[in-house]
VEXLO-862254 format. One record per residue (C-alpha): residue in one letter; x, z, y; residue number from 1. Coordinates in steps of 0.1 Angstrom, whole numbers, padded with zeros to 4 digits. Layout:
<torpa 'a',<X,Z,Y>,NUM>
...
! end
This chain:
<torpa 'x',<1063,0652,1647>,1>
<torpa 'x',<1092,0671,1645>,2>
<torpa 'x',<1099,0700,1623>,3>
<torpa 'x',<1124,0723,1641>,4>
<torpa 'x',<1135,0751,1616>,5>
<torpa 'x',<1139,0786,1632>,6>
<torpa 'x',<1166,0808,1624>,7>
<torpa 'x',<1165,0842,1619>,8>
<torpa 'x',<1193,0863,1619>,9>
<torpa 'x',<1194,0898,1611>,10>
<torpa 'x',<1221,0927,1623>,11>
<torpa 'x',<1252,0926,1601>,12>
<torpa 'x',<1257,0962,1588>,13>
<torpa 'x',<1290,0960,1606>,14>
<torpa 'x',<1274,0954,1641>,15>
<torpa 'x',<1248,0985,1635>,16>
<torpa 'x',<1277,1004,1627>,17>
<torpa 'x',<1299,0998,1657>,18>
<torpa 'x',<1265,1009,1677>,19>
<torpa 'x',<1260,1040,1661>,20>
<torpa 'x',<1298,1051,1666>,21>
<torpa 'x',<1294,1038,1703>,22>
<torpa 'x',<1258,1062,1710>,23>
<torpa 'x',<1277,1091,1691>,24>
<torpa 'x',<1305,1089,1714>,25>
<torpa 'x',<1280,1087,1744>,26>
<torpa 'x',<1262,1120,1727>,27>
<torpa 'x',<1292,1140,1723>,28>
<torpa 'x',<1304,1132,1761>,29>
<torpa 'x',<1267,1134,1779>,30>
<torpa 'x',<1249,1158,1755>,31>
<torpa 'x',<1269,1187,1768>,32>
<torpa 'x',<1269,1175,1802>,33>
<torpa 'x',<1231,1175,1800>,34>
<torpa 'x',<1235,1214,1780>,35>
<torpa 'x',<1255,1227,1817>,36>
<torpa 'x',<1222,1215,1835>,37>
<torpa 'x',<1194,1245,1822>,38>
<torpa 'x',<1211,1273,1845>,39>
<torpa 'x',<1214,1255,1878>,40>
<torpa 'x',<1179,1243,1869>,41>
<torpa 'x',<1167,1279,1868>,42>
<torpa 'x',<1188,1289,1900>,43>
<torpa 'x',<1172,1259,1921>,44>
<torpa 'x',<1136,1268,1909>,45>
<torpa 'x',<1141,1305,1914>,46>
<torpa 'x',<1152,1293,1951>,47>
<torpa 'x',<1127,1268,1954>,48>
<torpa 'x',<1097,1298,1943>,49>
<torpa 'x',<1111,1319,1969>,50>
<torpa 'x',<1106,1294,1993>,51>
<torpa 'x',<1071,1291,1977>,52>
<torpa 'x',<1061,1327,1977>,53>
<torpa 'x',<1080,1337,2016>,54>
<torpa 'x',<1051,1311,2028>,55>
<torpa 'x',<1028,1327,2009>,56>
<torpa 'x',<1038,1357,2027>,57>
<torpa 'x',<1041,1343,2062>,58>
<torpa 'x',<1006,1332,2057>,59>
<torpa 'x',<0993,1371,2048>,60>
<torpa 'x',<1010,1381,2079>,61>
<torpa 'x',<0993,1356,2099>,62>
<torpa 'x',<0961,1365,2084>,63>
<torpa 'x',<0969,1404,2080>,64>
<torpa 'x',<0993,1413,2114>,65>
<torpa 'x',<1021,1427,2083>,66>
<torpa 'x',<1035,1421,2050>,67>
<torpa 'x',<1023,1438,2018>,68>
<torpa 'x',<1044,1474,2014>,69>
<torpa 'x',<1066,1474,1986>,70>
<torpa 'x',<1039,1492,1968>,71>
<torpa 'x',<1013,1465,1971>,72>
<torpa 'x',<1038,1441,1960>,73>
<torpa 'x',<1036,1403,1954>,74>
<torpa 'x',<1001,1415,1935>,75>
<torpa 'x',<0986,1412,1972>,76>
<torpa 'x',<0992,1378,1972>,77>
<torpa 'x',<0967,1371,1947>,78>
<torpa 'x',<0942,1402,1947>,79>
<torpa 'x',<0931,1418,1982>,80>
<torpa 'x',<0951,1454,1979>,81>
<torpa 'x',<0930,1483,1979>,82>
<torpa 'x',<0952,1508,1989>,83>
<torpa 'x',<0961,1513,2030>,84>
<torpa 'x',<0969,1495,2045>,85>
<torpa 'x',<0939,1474,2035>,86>
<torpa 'x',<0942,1440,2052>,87>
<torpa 'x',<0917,1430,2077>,88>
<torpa 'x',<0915,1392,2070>,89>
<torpa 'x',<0926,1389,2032>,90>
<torpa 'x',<0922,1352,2028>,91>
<torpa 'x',<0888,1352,1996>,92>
<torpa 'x',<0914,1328,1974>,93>
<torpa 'x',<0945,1347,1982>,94>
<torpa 'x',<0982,1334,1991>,95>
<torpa 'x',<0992,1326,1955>,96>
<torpa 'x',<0970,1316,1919>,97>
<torpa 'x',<0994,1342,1904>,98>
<torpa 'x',<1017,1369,1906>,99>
<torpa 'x',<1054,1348,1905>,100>
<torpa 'x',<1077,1353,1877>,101>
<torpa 'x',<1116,1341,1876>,102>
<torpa 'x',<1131,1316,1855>,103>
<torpa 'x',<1139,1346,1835>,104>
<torpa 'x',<1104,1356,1825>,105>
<torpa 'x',<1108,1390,1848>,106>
<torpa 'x',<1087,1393,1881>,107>
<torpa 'x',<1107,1388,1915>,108>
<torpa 'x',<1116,1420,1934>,109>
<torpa 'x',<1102,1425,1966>,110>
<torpa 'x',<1104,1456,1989>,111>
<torpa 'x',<1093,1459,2022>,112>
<torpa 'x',<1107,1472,2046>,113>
<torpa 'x',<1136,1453,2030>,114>
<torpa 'x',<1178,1464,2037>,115>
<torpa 'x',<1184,1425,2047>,116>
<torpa 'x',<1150,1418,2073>,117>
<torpa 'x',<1114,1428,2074>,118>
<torpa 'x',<1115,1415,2035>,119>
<torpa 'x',<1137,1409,2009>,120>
<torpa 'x',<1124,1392,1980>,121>
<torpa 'x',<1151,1381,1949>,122>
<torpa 'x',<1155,1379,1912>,123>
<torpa 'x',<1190,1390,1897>,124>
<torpa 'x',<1192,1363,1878>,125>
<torpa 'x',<1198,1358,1840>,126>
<torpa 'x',<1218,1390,1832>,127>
<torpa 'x',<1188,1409,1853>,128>
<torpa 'x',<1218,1432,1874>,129>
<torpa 'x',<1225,1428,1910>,130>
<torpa 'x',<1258,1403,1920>,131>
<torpa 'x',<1269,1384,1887>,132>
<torpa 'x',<1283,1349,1889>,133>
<torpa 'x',<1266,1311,1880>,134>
<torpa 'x',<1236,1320,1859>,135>
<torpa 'x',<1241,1356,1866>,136>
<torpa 'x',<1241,1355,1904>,137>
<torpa 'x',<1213,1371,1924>,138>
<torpa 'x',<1187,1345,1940>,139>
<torpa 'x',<1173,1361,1974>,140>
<torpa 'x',<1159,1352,2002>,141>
<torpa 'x',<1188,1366,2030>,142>
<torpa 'x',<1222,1353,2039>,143>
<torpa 'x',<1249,1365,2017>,144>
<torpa 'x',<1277,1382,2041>,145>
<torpa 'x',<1302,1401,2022>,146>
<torpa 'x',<1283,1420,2001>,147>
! end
């Protein structure tokens, strides 16, 4: 039999060094890369809710022959309104689990009739005032055209 002797080799401080410096020049280039990313995260899931709660709203007009008023609100979506018009065919579940809030923490704005079509349902963004660039800007549900 034949006795082969394993070797075992270690990292040499050196080569642990030149891996740290390597990772904390990767951290300081991708970490604020990655720091950018939180806004336009908000902006595409304040767009993508809207998407999300103008179903929900298609759906109690299919069901209801009109939208909530203004002063119903979104709350119609998840509790039959009581106030007139009452809807004939409120779904027992309702349209949504709960009333939407932005990526802000605030509730989206919804009037009806709206100035933009029979709805207009938006969030102003972080700085919570109409226009405002990036993080700032409006999300809505109509086509911007030079406003």
């Amino acid at each position: 039999m034949h006795h082969i002797k394993k070797v075992v080799r270690g990292f040499t401080l050196i080569e642990i060094m030149v891996v740290v410096v390597i990772l904390s020049i990767l951290a300081a280039y991708v970490v604020p890369k990655i720091m950018e990313r939180p806004g336009q995260a908000r902006m595409a899931r304040a767009k993508a809710d809207l998407q999300a709660i103008t179903g929900a709203l298609e759906l109690y007009k299919l069901d209801n022959f009109q939208y909530p008023t203004t002063e119903q609100g979104m709350r119609a979506l998840v509790e039959k309104p009581t106030s007139e018009p009452v809807p004939p065919s409120w779904k027992s579940e309702g349209y949504l689990k709960k009333e939407p809030i932005d990526p802000w923490n605030r509730p989206y704005q919804y009037l009806n009739p709206g100035e933009h079509g029979e709805f207009d349902l938006f969030s102003f963004g972080r700085d919570n005032r109409p226009g405002g660039e990036g993080e700032d800007a409006d999300v809505e549900n109509w086509e911007k055209s030079g406003r």
